[in-house]
C-alpha positions as CSV (number, residue, x, y, z in Angstrom):
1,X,0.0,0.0,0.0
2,X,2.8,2.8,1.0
3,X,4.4,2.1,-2.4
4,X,1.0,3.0,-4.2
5,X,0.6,5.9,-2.2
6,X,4.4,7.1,-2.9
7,X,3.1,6.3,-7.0
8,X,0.3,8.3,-6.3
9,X,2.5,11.2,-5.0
10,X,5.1,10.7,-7.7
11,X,2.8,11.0,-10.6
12,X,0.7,14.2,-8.8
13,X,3.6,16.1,-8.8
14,X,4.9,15.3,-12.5
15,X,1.1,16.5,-13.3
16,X,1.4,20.0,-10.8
17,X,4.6,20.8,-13.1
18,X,2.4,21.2,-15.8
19,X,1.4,24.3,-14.0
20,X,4.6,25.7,-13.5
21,X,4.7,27.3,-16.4
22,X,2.4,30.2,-17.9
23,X,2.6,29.5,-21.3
24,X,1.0,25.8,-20.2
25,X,-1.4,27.7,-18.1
26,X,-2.4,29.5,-21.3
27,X,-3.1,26.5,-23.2
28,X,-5.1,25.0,-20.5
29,X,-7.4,27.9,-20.3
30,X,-7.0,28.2,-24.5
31,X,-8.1,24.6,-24.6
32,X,-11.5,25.1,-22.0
33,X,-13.3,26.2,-25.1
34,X,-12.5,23.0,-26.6
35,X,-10.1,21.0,-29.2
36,X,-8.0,23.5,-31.3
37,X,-5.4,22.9,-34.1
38,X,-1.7,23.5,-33.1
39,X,-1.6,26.3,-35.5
40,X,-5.2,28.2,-33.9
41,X,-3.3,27.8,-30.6
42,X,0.2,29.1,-32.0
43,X,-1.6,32.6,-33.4
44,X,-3.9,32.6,-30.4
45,X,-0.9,32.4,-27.5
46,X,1.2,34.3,-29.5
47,X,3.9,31.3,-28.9
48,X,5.8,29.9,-32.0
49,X,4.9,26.7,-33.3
50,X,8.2,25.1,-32.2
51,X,8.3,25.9,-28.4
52,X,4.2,24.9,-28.4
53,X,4.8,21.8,-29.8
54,X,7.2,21.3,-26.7
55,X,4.9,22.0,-24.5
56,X,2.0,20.2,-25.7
57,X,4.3,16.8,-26.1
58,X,4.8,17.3,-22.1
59,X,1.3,18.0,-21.3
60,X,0.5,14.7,-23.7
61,X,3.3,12.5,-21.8
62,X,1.7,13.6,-18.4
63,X,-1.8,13.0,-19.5
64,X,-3.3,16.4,-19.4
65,X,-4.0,16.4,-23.2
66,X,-5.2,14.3,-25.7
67,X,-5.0,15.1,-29.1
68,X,-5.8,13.8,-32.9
69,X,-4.1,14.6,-36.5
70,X,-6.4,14.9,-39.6
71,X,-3.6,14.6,-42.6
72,X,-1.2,17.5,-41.7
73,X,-3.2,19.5,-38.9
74,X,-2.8,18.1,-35.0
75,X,-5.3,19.3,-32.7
76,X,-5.5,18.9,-29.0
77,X,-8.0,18.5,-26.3
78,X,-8.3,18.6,-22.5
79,X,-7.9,14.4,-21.7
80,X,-10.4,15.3,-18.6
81,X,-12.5,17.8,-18.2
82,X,-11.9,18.1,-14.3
83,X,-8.3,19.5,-15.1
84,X,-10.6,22.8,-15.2
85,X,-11.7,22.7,-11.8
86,X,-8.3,22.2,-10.6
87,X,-7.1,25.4,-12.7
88,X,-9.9,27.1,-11.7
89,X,-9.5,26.4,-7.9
90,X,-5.8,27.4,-8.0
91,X,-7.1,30.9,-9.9
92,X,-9.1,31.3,-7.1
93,X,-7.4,30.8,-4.6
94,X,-5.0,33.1,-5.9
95,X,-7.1,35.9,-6.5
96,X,-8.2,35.8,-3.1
97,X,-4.6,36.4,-2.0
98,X,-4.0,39.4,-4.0
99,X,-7.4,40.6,-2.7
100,X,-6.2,40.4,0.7
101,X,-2.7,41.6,0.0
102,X,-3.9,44.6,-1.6
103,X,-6.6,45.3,1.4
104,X,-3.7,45.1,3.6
105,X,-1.2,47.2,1.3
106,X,-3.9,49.8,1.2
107,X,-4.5,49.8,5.2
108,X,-0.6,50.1,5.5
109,X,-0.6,52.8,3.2
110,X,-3.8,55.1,5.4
């Protein structure tokens, strides 16, 4: 059992390093409206197709996309939906940190 749970841990945190990274963030949030092409999602991050395909090959590997080619065009989807809720949390949470940083820069400030 405690080398399952050590598995478990291993593989959470190769997934969390997915999010180390704002460009993957941006794809994960890109990708919420659902599957694009590699090319829709080079012009829409602004991100050349070279260093997106690097990132999309990790996010693949560590099973947070899923993607598809149709003859020369690869697109890619969320793998699972509830990778949203996860981002979404983590937005969240920060947000509400900055809110209370800022009430308590302003209170310093008075």
């Amino acid at each position: 059992m405690e080398n399952i749970e050590k598995r478990i841990y291993e593989l959470h945190a190769s997934m969390c390093k997915v999010f180390s990274n704002p460009k993957r963030l941006e794809v994960i949030n890109t990708l919420r409206e659902g599957e694009i092409s590699v090319g829709e999602l080079s012009k829409r991050l602004g991100i050349p197709i070279g260093n997106l395909s690097q990132h999309l090959g990790m996010m693949k590997e560590r099973g947070i996309l899923n993607s598809r080619k149709e003859g020369n065009v690869v697109y890619y989807r969320l793998a699972n939906p509830k990778m949203l809720k996860a981002f979404d949390i983590l937005r969240e949470t920060l947000f509400e940190r900055i809110s209370r940083e800022g009430a308590l820069i302003r209170e310093t400030k008075k």
